[in-house]
SERO-4910 file (N, C-alpha, C, O; in steps of 0.05 Angstrom, whole numbers):
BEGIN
 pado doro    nc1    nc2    nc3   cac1   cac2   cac3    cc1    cc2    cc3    oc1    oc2    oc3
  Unk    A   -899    412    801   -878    409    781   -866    381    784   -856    371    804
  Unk    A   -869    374    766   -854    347    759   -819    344    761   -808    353    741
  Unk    A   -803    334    779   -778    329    772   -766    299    763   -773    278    773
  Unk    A   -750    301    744   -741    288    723   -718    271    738   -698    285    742
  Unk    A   -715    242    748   -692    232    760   -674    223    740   -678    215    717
  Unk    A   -649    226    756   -631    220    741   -631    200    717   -624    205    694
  Unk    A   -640    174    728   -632    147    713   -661    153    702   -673    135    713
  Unk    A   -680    167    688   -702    174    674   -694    181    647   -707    175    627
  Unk    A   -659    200    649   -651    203    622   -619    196    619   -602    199    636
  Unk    A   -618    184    583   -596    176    587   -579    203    574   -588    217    555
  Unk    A   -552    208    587   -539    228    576   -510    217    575   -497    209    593
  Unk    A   -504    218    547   -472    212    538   -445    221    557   -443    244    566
  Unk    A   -431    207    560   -410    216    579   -395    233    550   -381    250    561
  Unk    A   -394    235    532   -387    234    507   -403    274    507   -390    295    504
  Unk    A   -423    274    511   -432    305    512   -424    314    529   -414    336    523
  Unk    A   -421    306    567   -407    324    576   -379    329    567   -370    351    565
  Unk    A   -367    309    561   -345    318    552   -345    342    531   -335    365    532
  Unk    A   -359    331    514   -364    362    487   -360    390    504   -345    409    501
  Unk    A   -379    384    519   -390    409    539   -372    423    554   -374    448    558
  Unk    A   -354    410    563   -330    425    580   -304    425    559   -282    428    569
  Unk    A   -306    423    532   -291    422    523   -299    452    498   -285    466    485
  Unk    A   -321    450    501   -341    476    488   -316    495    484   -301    501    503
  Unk    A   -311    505    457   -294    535    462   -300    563    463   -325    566    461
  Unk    A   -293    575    465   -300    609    475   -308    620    453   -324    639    455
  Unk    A   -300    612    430   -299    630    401   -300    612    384   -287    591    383
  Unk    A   -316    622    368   -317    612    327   -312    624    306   -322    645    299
  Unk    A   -292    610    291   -290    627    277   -300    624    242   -303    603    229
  Unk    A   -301    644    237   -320    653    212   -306    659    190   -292    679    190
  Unk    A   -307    642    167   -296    655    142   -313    674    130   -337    671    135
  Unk    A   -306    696    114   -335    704     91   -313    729     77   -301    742     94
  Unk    A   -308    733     54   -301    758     38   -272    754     47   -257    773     51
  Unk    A   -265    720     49   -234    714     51   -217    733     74   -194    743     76
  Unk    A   -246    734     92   -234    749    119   -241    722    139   -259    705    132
  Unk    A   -225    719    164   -232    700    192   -233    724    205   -218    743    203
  Unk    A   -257    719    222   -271    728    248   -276    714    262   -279    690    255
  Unk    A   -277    723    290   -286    711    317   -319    719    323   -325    743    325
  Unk    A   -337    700    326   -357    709    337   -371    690    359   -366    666    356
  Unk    A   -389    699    383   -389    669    396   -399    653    393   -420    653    380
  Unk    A   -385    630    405   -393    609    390   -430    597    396   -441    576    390
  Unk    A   -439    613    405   -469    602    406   -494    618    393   -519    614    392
  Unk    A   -470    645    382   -491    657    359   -504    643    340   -498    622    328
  Unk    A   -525    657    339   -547    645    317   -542    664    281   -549    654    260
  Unk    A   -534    680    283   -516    696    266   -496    719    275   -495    732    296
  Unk    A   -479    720    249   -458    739    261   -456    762    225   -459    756    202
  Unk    A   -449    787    239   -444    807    220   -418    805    202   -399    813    216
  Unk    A   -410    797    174   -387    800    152   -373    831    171   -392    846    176
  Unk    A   -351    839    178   -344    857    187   -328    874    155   -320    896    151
  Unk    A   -330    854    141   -325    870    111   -344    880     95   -344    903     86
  Unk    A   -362    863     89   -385    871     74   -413    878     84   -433    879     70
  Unk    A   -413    884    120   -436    875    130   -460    861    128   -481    871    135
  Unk    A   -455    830    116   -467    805    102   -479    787    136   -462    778    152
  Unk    A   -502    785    142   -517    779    168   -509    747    153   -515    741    130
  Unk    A   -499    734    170   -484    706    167   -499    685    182   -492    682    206
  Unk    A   -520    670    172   -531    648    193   -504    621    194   -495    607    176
  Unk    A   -498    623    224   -485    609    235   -487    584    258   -469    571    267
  Unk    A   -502    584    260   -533    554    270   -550    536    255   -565    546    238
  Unk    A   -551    510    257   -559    505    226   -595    503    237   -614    506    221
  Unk    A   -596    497    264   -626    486    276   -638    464    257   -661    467    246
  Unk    A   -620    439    252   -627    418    237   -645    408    252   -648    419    274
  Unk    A   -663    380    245   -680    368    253   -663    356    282   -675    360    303
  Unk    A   -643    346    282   -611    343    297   -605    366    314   -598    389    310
  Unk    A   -614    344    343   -601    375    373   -562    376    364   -546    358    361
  Unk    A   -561    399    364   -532    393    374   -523    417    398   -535    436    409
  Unk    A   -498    406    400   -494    416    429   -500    443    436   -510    447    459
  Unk    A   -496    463    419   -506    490    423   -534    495    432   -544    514    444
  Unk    A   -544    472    424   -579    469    441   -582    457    470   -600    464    485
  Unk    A   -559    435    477   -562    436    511   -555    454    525   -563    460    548
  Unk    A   -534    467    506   -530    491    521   -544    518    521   -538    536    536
  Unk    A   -561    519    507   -576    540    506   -604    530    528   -617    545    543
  Unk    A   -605    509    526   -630    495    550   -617    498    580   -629    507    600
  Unk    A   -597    492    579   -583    508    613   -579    536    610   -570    543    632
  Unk    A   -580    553    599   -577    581    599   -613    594    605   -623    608    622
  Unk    A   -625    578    579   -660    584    598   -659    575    623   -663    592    640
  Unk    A   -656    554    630   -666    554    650   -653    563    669   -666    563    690
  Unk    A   -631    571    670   -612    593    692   -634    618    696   -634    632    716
  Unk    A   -652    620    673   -670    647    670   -684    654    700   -691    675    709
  Unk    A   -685    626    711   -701    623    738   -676    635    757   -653    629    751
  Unk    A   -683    649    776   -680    664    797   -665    634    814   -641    632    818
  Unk    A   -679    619    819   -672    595    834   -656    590    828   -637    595    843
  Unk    A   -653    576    801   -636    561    784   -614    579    782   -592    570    791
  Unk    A   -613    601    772   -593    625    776   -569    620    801   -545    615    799
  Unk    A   -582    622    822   -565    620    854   -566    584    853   -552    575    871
  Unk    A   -571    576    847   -566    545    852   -540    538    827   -520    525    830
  Unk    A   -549    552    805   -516    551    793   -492    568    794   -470    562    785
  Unk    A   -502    596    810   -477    609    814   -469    588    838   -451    572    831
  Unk    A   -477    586    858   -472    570    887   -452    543    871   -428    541    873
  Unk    A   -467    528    859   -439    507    848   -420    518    828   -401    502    827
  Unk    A   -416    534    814   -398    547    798   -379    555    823   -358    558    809
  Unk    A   -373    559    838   -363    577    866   -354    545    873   -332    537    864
  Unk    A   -368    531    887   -352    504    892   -340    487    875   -327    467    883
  Unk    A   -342    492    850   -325    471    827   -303    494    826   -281    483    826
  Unk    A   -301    519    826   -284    541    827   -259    534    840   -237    533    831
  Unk    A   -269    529    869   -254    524    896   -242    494    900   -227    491    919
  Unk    A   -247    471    880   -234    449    881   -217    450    862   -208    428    861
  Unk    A   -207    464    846   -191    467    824   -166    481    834   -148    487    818
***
């Protein structure tokens, strides 16, 4: 397996920021109702008309809901899993 060094890719100080700034919830107009659904759904259900709402656009354009969905696969790994609970626990503990 190939690992990828740092200075190999460039990443915006400008996305992490996005990224920790990411919110918990989105909200949804439709049938002049607002709903909450999360924000990294790919659709969400009209809770009035039960109308299946695509809420992702998957343009030719990554946007952030896609790095974040690329750290969530790859949490899929067992490894990667305990290697990010283990720093989630130490960024926890400096706060």
């Amino acid at each position: 397996m190939t690992t990828l060094q740092a200075d190999e890719i460039a990443i915006a100080p400008e996305l992490i920021d996005a990224i920790r700034q990411f919110p918990t919830a989105r909200e949804v107009s439709h049938c002049g109702l607002t709903f909450t659904a999360s924000p990294l759904a790919i659709y969400a259900e009209c809770p009035h008309c039960g109308q299946r709402l695509k809420l992702r656009s998957f343009a030719s354009v990554p946007e952030i809901e896609d790095a974040i969905d690329a750290v969530l696969e790859w949490m899929n790994d067992p490894a990667a899993q305990a290697a990010a609970e283990a720093r989630r626990i130490e960024i926890a503990s400096h706060d």
